[in-house]
C-alpha positions as CSV (number, residue, x, y, z in Angstrom):
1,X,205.0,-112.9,-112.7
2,X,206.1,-115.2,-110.0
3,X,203.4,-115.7,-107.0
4,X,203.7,-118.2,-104.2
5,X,201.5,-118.2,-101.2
6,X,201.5,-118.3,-97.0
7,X,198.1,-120.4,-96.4
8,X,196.7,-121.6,-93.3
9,X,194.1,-121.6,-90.5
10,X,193.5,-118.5,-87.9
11,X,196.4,-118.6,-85.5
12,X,198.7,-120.8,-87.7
13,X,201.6,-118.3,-88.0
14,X,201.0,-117.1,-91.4
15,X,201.2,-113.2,-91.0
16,X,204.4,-113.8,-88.7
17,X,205.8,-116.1,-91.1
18,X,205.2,-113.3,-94.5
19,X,207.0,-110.7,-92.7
20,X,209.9,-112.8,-92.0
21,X,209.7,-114.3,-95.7
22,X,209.5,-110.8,-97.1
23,X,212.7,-109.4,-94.4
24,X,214.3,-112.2,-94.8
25,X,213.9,-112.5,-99.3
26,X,214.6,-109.0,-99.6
27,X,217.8,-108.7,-97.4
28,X,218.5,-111.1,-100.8
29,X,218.5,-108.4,-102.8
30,X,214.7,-109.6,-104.6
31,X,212.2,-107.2,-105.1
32,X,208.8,-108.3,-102.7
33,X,205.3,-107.4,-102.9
34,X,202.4,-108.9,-100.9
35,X,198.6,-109.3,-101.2
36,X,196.7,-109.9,-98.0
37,X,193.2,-111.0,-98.2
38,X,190.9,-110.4,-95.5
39,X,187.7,-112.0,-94.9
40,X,186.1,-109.2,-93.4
41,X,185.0,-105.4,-93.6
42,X,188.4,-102.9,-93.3
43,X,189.5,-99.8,-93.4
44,X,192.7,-98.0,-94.2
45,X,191.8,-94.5,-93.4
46,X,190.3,-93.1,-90.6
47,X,186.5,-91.2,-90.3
48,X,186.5,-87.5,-90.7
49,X,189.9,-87.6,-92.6
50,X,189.5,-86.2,-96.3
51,X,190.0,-89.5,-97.9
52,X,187.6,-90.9,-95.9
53,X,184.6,-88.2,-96.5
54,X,185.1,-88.8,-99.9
55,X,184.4,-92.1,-100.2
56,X,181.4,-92.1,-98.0
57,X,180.2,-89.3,-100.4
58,X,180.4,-92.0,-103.0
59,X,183.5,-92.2,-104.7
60,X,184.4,-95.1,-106.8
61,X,188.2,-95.1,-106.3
62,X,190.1,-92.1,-103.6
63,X,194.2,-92.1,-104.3
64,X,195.8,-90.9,-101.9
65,X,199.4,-89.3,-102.3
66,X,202.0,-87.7,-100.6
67,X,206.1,-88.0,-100.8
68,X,206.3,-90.8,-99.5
69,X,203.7,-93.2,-100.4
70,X,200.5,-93.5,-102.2
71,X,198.0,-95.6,-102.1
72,X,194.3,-96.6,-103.9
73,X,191.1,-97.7,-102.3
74,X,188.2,-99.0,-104.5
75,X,184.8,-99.0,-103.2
76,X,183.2,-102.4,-104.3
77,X,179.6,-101.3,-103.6
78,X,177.8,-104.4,-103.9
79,X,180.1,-105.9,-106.7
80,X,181.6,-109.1,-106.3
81,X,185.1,-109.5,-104.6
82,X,187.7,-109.2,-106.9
83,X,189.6,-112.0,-108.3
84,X,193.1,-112.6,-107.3
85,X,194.4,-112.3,-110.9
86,X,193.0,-109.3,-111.4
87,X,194.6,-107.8,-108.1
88,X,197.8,-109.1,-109.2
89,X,197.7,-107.1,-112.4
90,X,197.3,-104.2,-110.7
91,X,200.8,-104.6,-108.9
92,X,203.9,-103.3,-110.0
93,X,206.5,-105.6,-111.7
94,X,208.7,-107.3,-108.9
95,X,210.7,-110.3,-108.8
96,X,208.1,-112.1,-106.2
97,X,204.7,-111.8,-105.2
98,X,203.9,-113.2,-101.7
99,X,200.4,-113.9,-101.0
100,X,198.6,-114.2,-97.5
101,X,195.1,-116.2,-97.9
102,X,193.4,-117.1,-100.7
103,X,193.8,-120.8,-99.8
104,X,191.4,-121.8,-102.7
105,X,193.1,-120.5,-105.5
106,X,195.5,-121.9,-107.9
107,X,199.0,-120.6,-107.2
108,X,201.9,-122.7,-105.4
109,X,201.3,-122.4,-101.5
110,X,203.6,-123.3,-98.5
111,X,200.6,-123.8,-95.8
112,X,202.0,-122.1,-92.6
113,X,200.6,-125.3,-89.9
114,X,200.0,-125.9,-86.0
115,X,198.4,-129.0,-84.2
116,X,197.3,-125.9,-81.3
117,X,194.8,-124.9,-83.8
118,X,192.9,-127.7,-83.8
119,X,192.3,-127.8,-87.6
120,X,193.3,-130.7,-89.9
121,X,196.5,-129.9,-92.3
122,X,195.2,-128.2,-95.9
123,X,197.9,-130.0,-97.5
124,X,196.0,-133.3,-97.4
125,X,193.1,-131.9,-99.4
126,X,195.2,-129.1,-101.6
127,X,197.7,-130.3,-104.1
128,X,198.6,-126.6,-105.3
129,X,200.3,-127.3,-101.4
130,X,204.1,-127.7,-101.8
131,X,205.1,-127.7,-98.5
132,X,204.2,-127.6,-95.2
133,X,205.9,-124.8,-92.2
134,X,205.8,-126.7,-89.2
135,X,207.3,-127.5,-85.9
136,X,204.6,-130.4,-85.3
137,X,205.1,-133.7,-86.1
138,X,202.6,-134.7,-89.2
139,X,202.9,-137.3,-91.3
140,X,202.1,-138.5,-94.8
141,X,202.0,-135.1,-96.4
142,X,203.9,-136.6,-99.7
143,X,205.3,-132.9,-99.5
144,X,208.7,-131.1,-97.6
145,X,208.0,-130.1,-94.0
146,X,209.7,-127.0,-93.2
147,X,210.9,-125.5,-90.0
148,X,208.0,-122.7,-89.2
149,X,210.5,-120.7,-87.2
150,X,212.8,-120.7,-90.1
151,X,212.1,-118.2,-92.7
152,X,215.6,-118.8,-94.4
153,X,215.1,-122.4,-95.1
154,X,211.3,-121.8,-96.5
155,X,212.5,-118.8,-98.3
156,X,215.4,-121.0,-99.9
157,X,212.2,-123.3,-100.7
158,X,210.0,-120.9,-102.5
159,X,213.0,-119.2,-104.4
160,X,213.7,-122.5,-105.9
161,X,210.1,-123.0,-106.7
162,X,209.9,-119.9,-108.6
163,X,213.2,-120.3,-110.5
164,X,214.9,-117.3,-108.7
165,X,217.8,-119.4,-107.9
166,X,218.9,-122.6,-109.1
167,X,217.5,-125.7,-107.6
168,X,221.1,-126.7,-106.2
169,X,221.5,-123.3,-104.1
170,X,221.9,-123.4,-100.2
């Protein structure tokens, strides 16, 4: 399975910079799935809607399905959060996984980066970090600095990083 992931602080341009990866990968023809993780409480149905009453009646797991699209929500109940490799099992086979977050894990990262967010560059202190989205000047990285506004020259990065087309394309 290949996975590469979108890091970086609050306000950095990750989320902006995944949905141009995956618009921009599969207009390729590549088959994209994502993993978000959040650092907080959410919810993806709404109070007094079926799926919801029965998961605060105490359901482990609620699928919901229609013709369209379905989708699974697991309860955690006090468990621990679940490991990213786990998750990724869980997903069907596609040619690339794009991940949003999970900065401390072990898979290849571009870190999405802005000197307006005060914070220094993760790339100095993570070396699964392969290359940095910027449009601010920031040196001594030791890895490629990428165009932030330019999802076609990152995604030609992280397509050659995963081996889904030779390291001499574009």
């Amino acid at each position: 399975m290949r996975v590469f992931g979108i890091v970086g602080w609050k306000n950095s341009g990750k989320t902006t910079l995944m949905e141009r990866l995956v618009t921009e990968i599969t207009a390729r023809g590549f088959t994209v799935s994502t993993v978000k993780h959040a650092h907080h409480e959410f919810d993806v149905d709404r109070p007094g809607k079926d799926s919801h009453r029965h998961r605060m009646a105490g359901a482990q797991e609620v699928l919901l399905s229609s013709a369209k699209r379905w989708a699974l929500m697991h309860e955690m109940r006090g468990a621990p959060e679940t490991a990213l490799p786990e998750l990724l099992a869980r997903l069907s086979p596609v040619d690339l996984i794009l991940v949003e977050g999970y900065k401390r894990d072990a898979h290849p990262k571009v870190e999405a980066w802005r000197a307006a967010t005060g914070q220094a560059a993760l790339v100095f202190e993570d070396p699964t970090v392969r290359a940095v989205a910027t449009n601010d000047p920031l040196d001594g990285t030791g890895v490629p600095l990428l165009p932030l506004d330019d999802a076609a020259r990152v995604a030609d990065f992280i397509l050659r990083e995963v081996g889904l087309v030779p390291a001499t394309a574009r």
